[in-house]
C-alpha positions in Angstrom: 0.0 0.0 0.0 1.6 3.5 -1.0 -0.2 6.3 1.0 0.0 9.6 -1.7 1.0 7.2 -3.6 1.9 7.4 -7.6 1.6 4.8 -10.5 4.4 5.3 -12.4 5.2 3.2 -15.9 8.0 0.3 -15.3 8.2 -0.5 -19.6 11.6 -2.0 -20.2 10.5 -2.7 -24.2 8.6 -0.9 -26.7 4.9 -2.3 -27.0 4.3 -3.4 -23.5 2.5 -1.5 -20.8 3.9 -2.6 -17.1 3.0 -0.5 -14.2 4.5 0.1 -10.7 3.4 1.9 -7.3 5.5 4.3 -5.2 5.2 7.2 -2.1 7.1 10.2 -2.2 8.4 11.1 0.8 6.3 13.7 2.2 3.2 11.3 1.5 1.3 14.2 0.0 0.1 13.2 -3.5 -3.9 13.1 -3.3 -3.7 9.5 -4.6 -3.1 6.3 -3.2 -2.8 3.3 -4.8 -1.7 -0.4 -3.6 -0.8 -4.1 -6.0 -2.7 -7.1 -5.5 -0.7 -10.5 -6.1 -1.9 -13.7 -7.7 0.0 -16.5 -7.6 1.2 -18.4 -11.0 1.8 -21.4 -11.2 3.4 -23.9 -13.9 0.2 -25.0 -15.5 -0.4 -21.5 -16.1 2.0 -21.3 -18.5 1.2 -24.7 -20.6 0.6 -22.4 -23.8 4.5 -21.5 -23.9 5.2 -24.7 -22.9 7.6 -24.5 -26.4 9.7 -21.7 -24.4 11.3 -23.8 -22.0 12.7 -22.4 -18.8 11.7 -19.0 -20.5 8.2 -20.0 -20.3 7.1 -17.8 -17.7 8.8 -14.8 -19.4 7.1 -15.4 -22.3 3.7 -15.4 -20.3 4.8 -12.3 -18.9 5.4 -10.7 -22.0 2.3 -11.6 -23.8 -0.1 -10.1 -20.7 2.2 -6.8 -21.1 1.7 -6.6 -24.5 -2.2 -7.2 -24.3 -2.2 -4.6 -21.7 0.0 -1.9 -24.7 -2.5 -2.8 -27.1 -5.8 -2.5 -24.8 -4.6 1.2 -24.2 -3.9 2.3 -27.6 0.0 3.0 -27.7 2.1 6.0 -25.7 2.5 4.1 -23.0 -1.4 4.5 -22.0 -2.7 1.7 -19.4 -5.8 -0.1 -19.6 -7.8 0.5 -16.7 -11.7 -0.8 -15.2 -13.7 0.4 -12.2 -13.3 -2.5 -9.3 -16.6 -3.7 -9.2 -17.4 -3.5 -12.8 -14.1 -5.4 -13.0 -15.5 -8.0 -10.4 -18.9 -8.1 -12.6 -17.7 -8.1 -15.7 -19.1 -4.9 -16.4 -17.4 -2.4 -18.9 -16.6 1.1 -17.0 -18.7 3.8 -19.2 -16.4 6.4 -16.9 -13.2 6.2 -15.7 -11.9 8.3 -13.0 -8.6 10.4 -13.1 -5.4 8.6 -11.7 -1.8 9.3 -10.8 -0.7 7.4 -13.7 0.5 10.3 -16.1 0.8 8.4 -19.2 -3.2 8.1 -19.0 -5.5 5.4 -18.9 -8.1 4.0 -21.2 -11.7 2.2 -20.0 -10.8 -1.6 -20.9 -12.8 -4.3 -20.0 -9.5 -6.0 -18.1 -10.9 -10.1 -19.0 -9.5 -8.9 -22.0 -5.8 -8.3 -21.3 -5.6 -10.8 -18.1 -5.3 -14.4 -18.5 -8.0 -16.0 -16.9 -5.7 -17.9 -13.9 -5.0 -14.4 -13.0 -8.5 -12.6 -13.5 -10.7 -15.1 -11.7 -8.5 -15.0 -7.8 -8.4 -11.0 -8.6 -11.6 -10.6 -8.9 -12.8 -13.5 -5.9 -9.7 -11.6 -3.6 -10.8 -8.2 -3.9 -14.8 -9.1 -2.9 -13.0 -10.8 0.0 -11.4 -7.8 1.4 -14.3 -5.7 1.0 -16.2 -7.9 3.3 -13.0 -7.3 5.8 -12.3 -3.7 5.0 -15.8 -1.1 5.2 -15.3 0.9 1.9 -12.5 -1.0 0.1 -15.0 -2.7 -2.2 -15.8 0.4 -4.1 -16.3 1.6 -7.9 -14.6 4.6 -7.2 -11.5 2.5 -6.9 -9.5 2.0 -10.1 -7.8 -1.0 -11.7 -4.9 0.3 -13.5 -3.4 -2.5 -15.7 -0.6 -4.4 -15.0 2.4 -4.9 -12.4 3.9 -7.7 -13.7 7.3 -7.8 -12.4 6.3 -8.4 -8.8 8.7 -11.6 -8.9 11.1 -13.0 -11.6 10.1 -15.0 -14.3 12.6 -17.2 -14.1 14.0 -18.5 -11.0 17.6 -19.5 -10.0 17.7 -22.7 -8.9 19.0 -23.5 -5.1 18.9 -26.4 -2.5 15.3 -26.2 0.1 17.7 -27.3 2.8 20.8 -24.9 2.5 19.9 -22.0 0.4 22.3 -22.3 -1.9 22.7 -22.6 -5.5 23.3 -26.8 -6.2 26.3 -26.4 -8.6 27.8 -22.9 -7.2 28.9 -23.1 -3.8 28.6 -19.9 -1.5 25.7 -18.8 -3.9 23.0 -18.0 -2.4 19.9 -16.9 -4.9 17.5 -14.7 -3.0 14.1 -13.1 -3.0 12.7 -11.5 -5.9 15.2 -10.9 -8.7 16.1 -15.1 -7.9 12.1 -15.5 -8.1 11.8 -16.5 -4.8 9.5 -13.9 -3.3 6.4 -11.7 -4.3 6.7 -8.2 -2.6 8.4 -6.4 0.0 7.4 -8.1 3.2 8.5 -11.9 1.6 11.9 -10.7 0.2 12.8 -9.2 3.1 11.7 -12.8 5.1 13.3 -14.8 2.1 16.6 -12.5 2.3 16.5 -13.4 6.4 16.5 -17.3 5.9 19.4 -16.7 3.2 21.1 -14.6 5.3 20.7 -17.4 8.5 22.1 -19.9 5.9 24.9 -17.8 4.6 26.0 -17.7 7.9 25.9 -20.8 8.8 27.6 -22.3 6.0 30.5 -20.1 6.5 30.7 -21.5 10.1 31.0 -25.0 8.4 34.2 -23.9 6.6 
């Protein structure tokens, strides 16, 4: 959650749209905005199968490419009202956002494969039965942060930690694709950090 928050774009390639929160320091910005996770898994990715251990990257690529397309070019990001998202509705209105690029009303089932689109919507009706408010149409879904994690991951032992062919290597939290967000990196980087240690104990 980024309190004044600011969607900023995160585009590493022409044609794709990828998004990203921050706070500025003084929290003042009149927005806030905050990234919901869905897990993917390797049956997800069946369609680029033909990729390899690239697979995921692939999947990746094609969901930021929908999302370019869905907004028209210039680095414009699709984006729906939460519970016409949840319904299936398309948003008639969109509201303004901190995004500067702009956004364009997209019906989201459009650019979001369903694996992803179907816990979204189910996880955000959850937390508006928890949170009075958050369940809202005056909340926007701004299309898409899809480098919460690494596509590919770096292989390493359960057990120690560490990389199985490259001893002292220790492949950690998100950039390794072991984590999904602040708050797990920074408990992934912990139990690396515990077995750094005690491997060099062991020496």
């Amino acid at each position: 959650m980024c309190p004044g928050g600011i969607i900023a774009p995160a585009s590493t390639a022409p044609g794709e749209v990828v998004v990203n929160g921050w706070s500025p320091s003084k929290r003042n910005n009149p927005f806030a905005n905050s990234g919901m996770v869905v897990s993917v898994e390797q049956e997800d990715m069946k369609a680029f199968a033909a990729h390899g251990p690239l697979a995921a990257m692939e999947f990746q690529s094609a969901v930021e490419r929908a999302c370019f397309d869905a907004g028209g070019g210039r680095l414009v990001a699709p984006a729906q009202r939460m519970v016409d998202f949840c319904e299936g509705k398309f948003s008639k209105s969109i509201n303004s956002t901190s995004y500067l690029p702009g956004v364009k009303s997209s019906d989201l089932k459009d650019v979001l494969p369903t694996s992803i689109l179907k816990p979204l919507q189910k996880g955000l009706i959850e937390f508006g039965k928890k949170m009075k408010g958050y369940y809202s149409n005056e909340a926007m879904l701004v299309a898409t942060e899809s480098r919460t994690s690494s596509p590919v991951r770096i292989p390493r032992d359960k057990e120690t930690c560490m990389h199985p062919q490259i001893k002292g290597l220790f492949p950690c939290a998100e950039g390794a694709g072991y984590a999904g967000g602040i708050i797990s990196a920074a408990m992934d980087g912990e139990r690396c950090a515990e077995a750094s240690v005690r491997y060099l104990e062991n020496l």
